[in-house]
Legacy VTK file of the C-alpha trace (Angstrom):
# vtk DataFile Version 3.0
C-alpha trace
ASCII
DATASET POLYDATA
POINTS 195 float
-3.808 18.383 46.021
-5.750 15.062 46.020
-4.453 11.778 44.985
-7.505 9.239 43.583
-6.434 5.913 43.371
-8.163 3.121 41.676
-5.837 0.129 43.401
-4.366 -3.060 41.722
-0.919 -4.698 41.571
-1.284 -5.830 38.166
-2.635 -2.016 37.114
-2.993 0.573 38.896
-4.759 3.948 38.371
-3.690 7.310 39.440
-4.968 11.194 39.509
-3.820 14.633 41.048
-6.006 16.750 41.255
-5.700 20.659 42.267
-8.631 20.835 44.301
-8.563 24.462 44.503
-8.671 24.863 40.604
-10.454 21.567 40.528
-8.175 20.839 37.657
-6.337 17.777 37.186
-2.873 18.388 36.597
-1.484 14.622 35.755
-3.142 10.930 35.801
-1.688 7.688 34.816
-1.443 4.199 35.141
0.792 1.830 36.714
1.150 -1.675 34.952
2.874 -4.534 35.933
3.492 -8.003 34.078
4.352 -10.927 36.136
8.099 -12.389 35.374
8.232 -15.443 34.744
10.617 -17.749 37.352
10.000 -15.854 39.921
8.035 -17.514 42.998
4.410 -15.632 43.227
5.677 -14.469 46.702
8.664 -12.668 45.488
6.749 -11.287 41.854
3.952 -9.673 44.613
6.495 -8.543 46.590
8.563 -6.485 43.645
5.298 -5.593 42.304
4.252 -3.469 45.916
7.812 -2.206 45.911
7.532 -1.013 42.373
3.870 0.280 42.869
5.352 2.277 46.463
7.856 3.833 44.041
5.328 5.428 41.746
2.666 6.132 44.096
5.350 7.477 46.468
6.979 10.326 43.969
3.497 11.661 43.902
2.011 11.999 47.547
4.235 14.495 47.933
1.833 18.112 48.944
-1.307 16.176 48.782
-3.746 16.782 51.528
-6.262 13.797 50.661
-5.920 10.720 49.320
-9.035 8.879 47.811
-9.155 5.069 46.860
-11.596 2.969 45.610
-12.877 0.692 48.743
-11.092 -2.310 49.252
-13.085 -5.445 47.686
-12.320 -8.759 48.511
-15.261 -10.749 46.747
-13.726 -11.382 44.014
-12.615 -15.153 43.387
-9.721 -16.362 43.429
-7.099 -16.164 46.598
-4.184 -14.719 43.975
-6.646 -11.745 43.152
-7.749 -11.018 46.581
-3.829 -11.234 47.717
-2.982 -8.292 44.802
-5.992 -6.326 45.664
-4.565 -6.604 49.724
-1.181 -6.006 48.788
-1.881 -2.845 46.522
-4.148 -1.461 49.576
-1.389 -2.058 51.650
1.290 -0.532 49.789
-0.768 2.680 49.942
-1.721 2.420 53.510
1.470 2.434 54.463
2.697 5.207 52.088
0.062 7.514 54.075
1.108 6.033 56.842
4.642 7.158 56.363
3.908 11.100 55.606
4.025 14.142 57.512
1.943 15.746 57.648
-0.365 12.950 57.104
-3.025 13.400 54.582
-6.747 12.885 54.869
-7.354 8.748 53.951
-11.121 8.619 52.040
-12.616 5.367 50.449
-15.405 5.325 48.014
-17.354 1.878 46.862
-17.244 1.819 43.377
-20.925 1.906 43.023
-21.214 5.265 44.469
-18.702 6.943 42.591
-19.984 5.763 39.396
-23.313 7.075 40.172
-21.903 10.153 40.765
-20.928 10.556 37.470
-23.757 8.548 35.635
-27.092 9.455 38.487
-29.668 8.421 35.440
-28.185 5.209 35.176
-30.656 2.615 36.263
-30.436 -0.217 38.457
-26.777 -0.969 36.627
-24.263 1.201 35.430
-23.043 0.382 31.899
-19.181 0.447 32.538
-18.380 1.304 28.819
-20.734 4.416 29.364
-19.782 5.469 32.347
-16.038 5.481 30.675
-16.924 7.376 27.562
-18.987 10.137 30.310
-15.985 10.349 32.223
-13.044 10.423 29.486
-15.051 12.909 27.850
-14.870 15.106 31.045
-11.247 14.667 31.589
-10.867 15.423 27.876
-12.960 18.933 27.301
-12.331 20.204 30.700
-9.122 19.442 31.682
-6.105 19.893 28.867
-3.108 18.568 31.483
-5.261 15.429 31.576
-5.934 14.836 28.462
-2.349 15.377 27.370
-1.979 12.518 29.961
-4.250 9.394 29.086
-3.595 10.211 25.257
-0.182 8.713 26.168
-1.781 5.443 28.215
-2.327 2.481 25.746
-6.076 2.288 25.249
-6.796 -0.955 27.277
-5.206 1.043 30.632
-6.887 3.990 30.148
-10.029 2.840 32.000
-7.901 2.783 35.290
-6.847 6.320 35.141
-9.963 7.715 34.212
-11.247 5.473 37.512
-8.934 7.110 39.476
-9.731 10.656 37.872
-13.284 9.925 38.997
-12.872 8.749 42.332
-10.592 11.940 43.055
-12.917 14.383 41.990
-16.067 12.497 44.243
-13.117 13.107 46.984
-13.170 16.711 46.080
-16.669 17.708 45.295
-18.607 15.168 47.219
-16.737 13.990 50.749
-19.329 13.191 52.283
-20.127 10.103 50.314
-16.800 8.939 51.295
-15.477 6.636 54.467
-13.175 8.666 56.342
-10.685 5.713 56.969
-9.204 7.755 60.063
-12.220 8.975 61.232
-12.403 7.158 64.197
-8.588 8.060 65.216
-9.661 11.709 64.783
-12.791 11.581 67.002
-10.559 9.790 69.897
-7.821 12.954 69.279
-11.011 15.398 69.425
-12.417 13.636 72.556
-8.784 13.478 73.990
-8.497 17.074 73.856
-11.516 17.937 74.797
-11.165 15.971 78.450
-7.411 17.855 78.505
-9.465 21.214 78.382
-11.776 20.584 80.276
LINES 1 196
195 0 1 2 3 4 5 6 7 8 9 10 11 12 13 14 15 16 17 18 19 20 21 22 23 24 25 26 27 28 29 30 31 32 33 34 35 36 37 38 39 40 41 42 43 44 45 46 47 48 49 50 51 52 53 54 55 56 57 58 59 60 61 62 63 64 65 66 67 68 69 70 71 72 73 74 75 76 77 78 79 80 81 82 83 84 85 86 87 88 89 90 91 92 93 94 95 96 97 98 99 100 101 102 103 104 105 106 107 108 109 110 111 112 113 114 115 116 117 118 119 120 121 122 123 124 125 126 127 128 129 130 131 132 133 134 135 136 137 138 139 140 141 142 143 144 145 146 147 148 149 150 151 152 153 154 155 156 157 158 159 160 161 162 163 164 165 166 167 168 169 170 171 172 173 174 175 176 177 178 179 180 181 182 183 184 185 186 187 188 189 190 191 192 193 194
């Protein structure tokens, strides 16, 4: 199985996909209001927790997990502190699983070329979701059963996450292996052990 993630604290996308079938076999989205009265330290906190919980019950059997790459340019010290803290929470989910899975990252401009490669020098995001819902919904009934339950305006986040599992699955090499370098130590260790 492979878990695409498209991270956020606020929302968060998710996809399993059967890469063996290459059929998706649930999505969703995880969404998160802010409560009011609580510090912004404590909301962030509860809000990892909650997003651990979710993301957690469905790691479970999956072999590789693929996020969107971690972006901090956006403005704003509050945004870039939920895009860390939702990276986190993941990291340390894989972190935390044996066996471990496989850890991939893919910039969002590659993915989305992968699914619109005629798009120009920019990819029209409402395009690009219409291409890619349409997918999820003629090819893969589990899935569509699935985001016709997410509200409308957080459907864009599981479809981003269906996306970015299925570049994990059919194209891995235009992914950053994010324990690559940790598995070409091992390889090197064991290599000098044999030798």
């Amino acid at each position: 199985m492979i878990l695409g993630v498209d991270t956020g604290l606020a929302t968060c996308g998710w996809a399993l996909l059967d890469e063996r079938a290459c059929s998706f076999v649930d999505l969703g989205v995880v969404t998160q209001k802010a409560v009011k009265g609580r510090t912004i330290t404590l909301d962030r906190i509860q809000r990892a927790n909650a997003l651990a919980q979710v993301l957690g019950s469905h790691v479970r059997g999956v072999s590789i997990v693929v996020v969107e790459s971690l972006s901090l340019g956006m403005p704003g010290a509050i945004a870039k502190l939920s895009v860390g803290l939702s990276w986190g929470t993941l990291l340390g989910i894989v972190a935390m699983l044996d066996p471990k899975p496989r850890l991939l990252t893919i910039a969002p401009q590659r993915w989305q070329r992968e699914v619109l490669p005629n798009a120009g020098k920019s990819v029209d995001y409402d395009e690009l979701a219409r291409a890619a819902a349409e997918h999820l919904l003629a090819r893969h009934p589990a899935a569509a059963r699935a985001l016709r339950r997410i509200p409308e305006s957080k459907r864009n986040h599981a479809i981003d996450a269906a996306m970015i599992a299925l570049c994990g699955a059919l194209r891995p090499q235009r992914c950053e292996d994010v324990g690559e370098p940790d598995r070409q130590r091992a390889g090197r260790t064991a290599k000098r052990s044999a030798g």
